[in-house]
C-alpha positions in Angstrom: 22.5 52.5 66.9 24.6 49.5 65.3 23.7 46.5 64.5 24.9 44.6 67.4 22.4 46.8 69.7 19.4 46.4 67.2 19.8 42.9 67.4 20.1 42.7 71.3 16.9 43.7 71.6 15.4 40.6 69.6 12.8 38.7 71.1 13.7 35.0 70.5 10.7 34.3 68.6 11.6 36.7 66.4 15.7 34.8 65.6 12.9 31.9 64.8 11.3 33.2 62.6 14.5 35.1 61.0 16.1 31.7 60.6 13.2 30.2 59.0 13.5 33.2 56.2 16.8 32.5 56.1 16.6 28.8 55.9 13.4 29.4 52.9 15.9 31.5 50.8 18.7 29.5 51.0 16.8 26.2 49.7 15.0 28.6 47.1 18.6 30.6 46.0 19.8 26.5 45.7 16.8 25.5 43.5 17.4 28.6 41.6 21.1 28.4 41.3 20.6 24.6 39.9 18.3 25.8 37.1 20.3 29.1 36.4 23.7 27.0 36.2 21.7 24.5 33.9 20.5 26.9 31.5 23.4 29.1 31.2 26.0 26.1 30.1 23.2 25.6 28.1 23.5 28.6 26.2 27.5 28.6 26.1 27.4 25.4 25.2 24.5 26.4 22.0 22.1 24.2 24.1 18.9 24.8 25.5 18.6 23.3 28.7 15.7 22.4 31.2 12.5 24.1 29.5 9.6 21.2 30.0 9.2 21.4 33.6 7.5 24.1 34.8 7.6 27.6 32.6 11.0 28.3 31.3 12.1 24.8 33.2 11.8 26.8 36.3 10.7 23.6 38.6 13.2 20.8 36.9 14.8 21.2 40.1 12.0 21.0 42.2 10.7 17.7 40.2 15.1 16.0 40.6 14.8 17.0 44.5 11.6 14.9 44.7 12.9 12.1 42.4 16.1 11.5 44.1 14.3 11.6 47.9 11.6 8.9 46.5 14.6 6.8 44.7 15.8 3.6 46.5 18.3 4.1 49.4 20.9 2.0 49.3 24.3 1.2 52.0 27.3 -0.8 50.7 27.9 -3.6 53.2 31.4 -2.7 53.2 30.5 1.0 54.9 30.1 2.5 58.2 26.7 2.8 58.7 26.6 5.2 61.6 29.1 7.4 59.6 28.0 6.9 56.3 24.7 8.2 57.3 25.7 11.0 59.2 28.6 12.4 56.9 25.8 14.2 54.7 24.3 16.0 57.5 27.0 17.2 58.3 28.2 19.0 55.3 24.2 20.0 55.0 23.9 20.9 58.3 27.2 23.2 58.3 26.7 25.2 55.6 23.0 26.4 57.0 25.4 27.5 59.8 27.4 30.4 58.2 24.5 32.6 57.2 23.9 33.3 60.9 26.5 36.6 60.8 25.5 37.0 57.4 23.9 41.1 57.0 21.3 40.9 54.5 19.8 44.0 55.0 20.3 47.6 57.3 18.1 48.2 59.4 14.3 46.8 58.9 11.0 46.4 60.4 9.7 42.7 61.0 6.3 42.2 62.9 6.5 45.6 64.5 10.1 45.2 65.9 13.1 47.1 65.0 16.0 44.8 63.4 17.5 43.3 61.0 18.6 40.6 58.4 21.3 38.9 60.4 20.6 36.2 63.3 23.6 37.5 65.2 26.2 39.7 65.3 29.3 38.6 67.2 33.2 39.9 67.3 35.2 37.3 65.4 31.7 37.1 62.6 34.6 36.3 59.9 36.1 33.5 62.0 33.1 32.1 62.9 32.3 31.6 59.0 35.8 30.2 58.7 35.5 27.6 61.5 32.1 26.0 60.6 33.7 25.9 56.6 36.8 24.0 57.5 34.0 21.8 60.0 31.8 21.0 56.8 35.1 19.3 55.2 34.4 16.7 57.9 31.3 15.6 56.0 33.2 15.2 52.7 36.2 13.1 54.6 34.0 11.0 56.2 31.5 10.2 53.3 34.4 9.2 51.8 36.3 7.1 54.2 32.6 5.0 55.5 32.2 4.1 51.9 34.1 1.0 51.9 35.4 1.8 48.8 38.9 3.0 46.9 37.5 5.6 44.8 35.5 7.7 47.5 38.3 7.6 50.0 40.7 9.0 47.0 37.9 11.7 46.4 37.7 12.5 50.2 41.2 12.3 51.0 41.7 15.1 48.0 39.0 17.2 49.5 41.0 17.3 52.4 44.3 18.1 50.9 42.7 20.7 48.9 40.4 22.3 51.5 44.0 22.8 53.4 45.7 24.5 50.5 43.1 26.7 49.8 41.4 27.9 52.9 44.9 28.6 54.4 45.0 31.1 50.9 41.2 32.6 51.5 42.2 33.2 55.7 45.6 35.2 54.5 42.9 37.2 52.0 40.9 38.4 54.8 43.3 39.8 57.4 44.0 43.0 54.9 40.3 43.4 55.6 40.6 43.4 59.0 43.3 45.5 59.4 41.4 47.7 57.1 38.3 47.9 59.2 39.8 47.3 62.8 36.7 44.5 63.1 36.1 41.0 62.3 32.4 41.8 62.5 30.3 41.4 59.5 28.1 44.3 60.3 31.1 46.2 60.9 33.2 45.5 58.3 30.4 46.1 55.9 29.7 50.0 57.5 33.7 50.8 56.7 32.6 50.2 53.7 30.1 53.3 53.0 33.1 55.1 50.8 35.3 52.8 49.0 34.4 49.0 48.8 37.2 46.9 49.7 37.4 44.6 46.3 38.7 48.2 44.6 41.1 49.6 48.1 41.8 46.0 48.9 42.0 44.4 45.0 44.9 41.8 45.1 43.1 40.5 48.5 39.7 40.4 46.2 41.4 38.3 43.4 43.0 35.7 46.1 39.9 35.3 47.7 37.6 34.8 44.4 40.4 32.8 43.7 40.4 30.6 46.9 37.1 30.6 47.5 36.4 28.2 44.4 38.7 25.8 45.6 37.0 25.8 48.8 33.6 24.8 47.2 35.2 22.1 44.8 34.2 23.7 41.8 35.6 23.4 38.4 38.1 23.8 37.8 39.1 22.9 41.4 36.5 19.9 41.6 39.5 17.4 41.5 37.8 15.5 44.4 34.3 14.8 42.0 36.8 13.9 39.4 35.1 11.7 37.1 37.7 11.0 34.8 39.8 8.9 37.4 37.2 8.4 40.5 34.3 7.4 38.9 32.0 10.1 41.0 34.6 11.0 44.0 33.8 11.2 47.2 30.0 10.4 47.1 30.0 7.3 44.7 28.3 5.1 46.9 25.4 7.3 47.8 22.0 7.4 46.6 18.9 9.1 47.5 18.5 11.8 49.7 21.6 11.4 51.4 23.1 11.9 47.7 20.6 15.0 47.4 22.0 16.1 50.6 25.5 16.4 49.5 24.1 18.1 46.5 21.9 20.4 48.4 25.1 21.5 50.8 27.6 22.6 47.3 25.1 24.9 46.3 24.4 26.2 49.5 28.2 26.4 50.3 28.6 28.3 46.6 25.7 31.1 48.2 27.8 30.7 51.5 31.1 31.6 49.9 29.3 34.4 47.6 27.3 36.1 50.7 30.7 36.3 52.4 32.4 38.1 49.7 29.7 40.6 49.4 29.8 41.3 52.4 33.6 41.9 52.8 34.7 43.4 49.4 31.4 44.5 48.1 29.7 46.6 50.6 27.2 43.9 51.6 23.7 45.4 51.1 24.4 48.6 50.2 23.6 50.2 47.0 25.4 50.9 43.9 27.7 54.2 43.8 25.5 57.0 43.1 21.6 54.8 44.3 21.8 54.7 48.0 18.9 56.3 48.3 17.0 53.0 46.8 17.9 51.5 50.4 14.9 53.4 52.1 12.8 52.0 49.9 10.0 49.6 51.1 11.1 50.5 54.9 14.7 49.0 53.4 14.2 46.2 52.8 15.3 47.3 49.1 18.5 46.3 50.6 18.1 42.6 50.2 17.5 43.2 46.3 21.0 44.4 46.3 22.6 41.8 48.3 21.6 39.3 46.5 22.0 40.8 42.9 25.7 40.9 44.0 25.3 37.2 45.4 24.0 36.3 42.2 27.0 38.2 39.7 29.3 35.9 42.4 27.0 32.8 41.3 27.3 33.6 37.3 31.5 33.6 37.9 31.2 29.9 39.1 28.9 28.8 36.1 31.0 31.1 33.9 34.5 29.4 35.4 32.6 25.8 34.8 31.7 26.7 30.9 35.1 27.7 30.3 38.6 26.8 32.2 39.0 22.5 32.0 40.2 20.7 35.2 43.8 21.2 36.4 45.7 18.6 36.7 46.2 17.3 40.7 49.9 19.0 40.7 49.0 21.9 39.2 46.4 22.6 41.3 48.4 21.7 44.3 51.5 24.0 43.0 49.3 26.5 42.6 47.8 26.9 46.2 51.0 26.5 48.0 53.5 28.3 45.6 51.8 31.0 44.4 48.4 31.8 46.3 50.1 31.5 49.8 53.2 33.3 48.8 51.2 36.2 47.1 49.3 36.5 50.4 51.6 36.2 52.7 53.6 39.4 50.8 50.6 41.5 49.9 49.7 41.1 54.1 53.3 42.6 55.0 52.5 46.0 52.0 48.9 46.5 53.5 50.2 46.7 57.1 52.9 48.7 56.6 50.8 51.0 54.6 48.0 50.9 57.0 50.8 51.9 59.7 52.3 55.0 57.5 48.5 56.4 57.1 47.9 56.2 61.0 51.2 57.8 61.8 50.6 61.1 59.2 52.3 60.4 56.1 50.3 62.5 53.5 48.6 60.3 50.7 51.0 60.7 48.0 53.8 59.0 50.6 51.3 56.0 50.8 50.5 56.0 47.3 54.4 56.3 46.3 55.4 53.9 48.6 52.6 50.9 46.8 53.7 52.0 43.5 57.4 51.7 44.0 56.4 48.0 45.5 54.5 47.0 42.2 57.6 48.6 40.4 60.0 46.3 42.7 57.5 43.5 42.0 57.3 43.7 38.2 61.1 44.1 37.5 61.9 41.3 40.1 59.5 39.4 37.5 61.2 40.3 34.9 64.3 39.3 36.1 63.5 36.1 37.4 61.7 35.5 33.6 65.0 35.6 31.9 67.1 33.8 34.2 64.6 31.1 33.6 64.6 31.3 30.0 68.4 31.9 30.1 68.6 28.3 32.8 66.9 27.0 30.2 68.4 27.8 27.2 71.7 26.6 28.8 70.3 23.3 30.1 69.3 22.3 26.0 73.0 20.5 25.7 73.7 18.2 22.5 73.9 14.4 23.4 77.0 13.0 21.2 76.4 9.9 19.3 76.9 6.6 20.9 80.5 5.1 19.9 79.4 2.0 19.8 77.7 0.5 16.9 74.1 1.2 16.9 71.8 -0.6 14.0 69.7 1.0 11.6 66.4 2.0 11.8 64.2 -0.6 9.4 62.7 2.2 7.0 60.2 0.4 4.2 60.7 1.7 0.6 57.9 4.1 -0.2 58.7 4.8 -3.5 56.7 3.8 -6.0 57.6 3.3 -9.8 56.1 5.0 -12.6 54.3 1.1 -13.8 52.6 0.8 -10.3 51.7 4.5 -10.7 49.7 3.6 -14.1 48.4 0.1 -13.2 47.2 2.6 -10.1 
């Protein structure tokens, strides 16, 4: 029986109660994630990080939620009230929204019923995700547009720009998957993956999507719309409170949002390591969740790892970078999947397929070559002499350094 049928028989008391889980270990995964991200800068940083609240600083984030909802709350008089208040429930509201395809576990039992994990399973899971992440930029856009103010509308009007480049990037990243799988089902796409997971079959579409999917969540060093350097705070300046604690609430979610849905596509979801499957019969499976989020978690360690090391790009760069390299490089590595994926359907042996990628990658790296030394060569040829004006041109006022052996002694 697939997922899709377990879950058809679900009484709807039961999707209650589901979401509420669901809902409890997203907010706990965010208080966690806070803390975690905290300590480990911390220690690449030779700090030490929240350890006073709580054992091991484990409820510092617990006490800042509560502090920030019992601050003041404050509106410019400049803003949009009705927008400036909604924009944060928006983006909270959003990313809550994406775990519903999300498989947490196989198959479990849950007050006597048969089921699972997941809330639903539909067709087009994957684009479902997609649409209410590109919907959640809304919240960002507005926030920063009701403000009233020049700094948060540079910071949302970034957001926007950027959340174009790079979701464009993370959509090409995903179709190799379902051509792959034949599905754009979660609980499918994670079943194709009981022999080979698809971040070691599927590795360039891996890379573009780890890539792509930390632009998405404006995280260094792709937070160029929370720049404080040049806008003050970005696009959340002017808020305070728990609408402030909202925004921060829906980046962390968004960073487990992002995470689940990489496990789930390139990482075989909930299933076990190579070599322990049998640990997902464990506790009736729902051992299973253990390994879904441990691979969550290695997900959440790149971010903090990415934030400890790489500085921001500069605006252009990051720009370039989307459009002119992460596009392209999708776009190309779509046309070698297919074409493979249509040599292996028709009958062409393995070592056709795998002769045909590797002359590609041999095509790719001389082409790079190539193009490497006509660069250089451009640029060696562009370094041209300027002649000296003929006109007179006066002398550069140089003071006399030299000091005489009399000054030396007086010295």
């Amino acid at each position: 029986m697939t997922t899709a049928e377990i879950l058809s028989f679900d009484p709807g008391w039961l999707i209650l109660v589901k979401g509420l889980l669901v809902f409890i270990i997203c907010v706990v995964a965010t208080l966690v994630a806070i803390w975690a991200e905290r300590r480990i800068v911390a220690r690449m940083q030779m700090r030490i990080g929240p350890n006073r609240v709580g054992p091991f600083g484990l409820l510092q984030s617990l006490s800042d939620g509560v502090k920030l909802a019992l601050k003041e709350d404050l509106i410019p008089a400049a803003a949009d009230k009705v927008v400036f208040l909604i924009a944060p429930i928006i983006s909270a509201t959003t990313c809550f929204m994406a775990f519903a395809v999300i498989p947490m576990t196989g198959p479990v039992t849950l007050f006597g019923h048969k089921t699972a994990m997941q809330l639903t399973d539909i067709p087009v899971g994957v684009l479902y995700v997609l649409a209410i992440a590109s919907v959640g930029v809304y919240g960002i856009i507005l926030a920063g547009w009701s403000s009233g103010s020049t700094y948060p509308l540079l910071g949302g009007l970034r957001s926007s720009a950027q959340v174009i480049s790079y979701e464009v990037a993370m959509g090409l990243s995903l179709v190799a998957v379902f051509i792959y799988s034949g599905s754009m089902s979660t609980s499918e796409i994670v079943a194709a993956q009981q022999k080979w997971w698809y971040s070691v079959v599927l590795f360039p579409s891996f890379v573009i999507y780890a890539i792509s999917m930390v632009g998405e969540t404006n995280r260094a060093p792709f937070d160029l719309a929370e720049a404080e350097g040049e806008l003050v705070g970005g696009f959340h300046t002017e808020y305070s409170s728990l609408k402030f604690a909202l925004f921060f609430l829906a980046e962390y979610v968004n960073i487990v949002a992002v995470s689940a849905l990489a496990t789930t596509l390139f990482l075989g979801g909930y299933h076990a390591l190579p070599g322990l499957t049998f640990t997902e019969n464990w506790l009736g499976g729902w051992f299973t969740i253990v390994w879904f989020l441990a691979k969550v978690s290695a997900f959440f360690f790149l971010f903090v790892w990415l934030r400890g090391t790489l500085p921001r790009l500069r605006y252009d760069q990051f720009m370039k970078f989307g459009w002119k390299v992460l596009i392209p490089a999708s776009l190309f590595w779509i046309l070698i999947v297919a074409t493979m994926r249509v040599m292996s359907l028709r009958g062409t042996s393995r070592a056709g397929v795998l002769g045909f990628a590797v002359g590609v990658v041999l095509i790719v790296l001389v082409g790079s070559f190539l193009y490497d030394a006509s660069k250089k060569r451009g640029e060696s040829e562009s370094e041209i002499e300027i002649p000296a004006p003929s006109f007179p041109v006066p002398a550069i006022p140089v003071k006399d350094r030299s000091v005489s052996q009399s000054e030396v002694t007086r010295g």
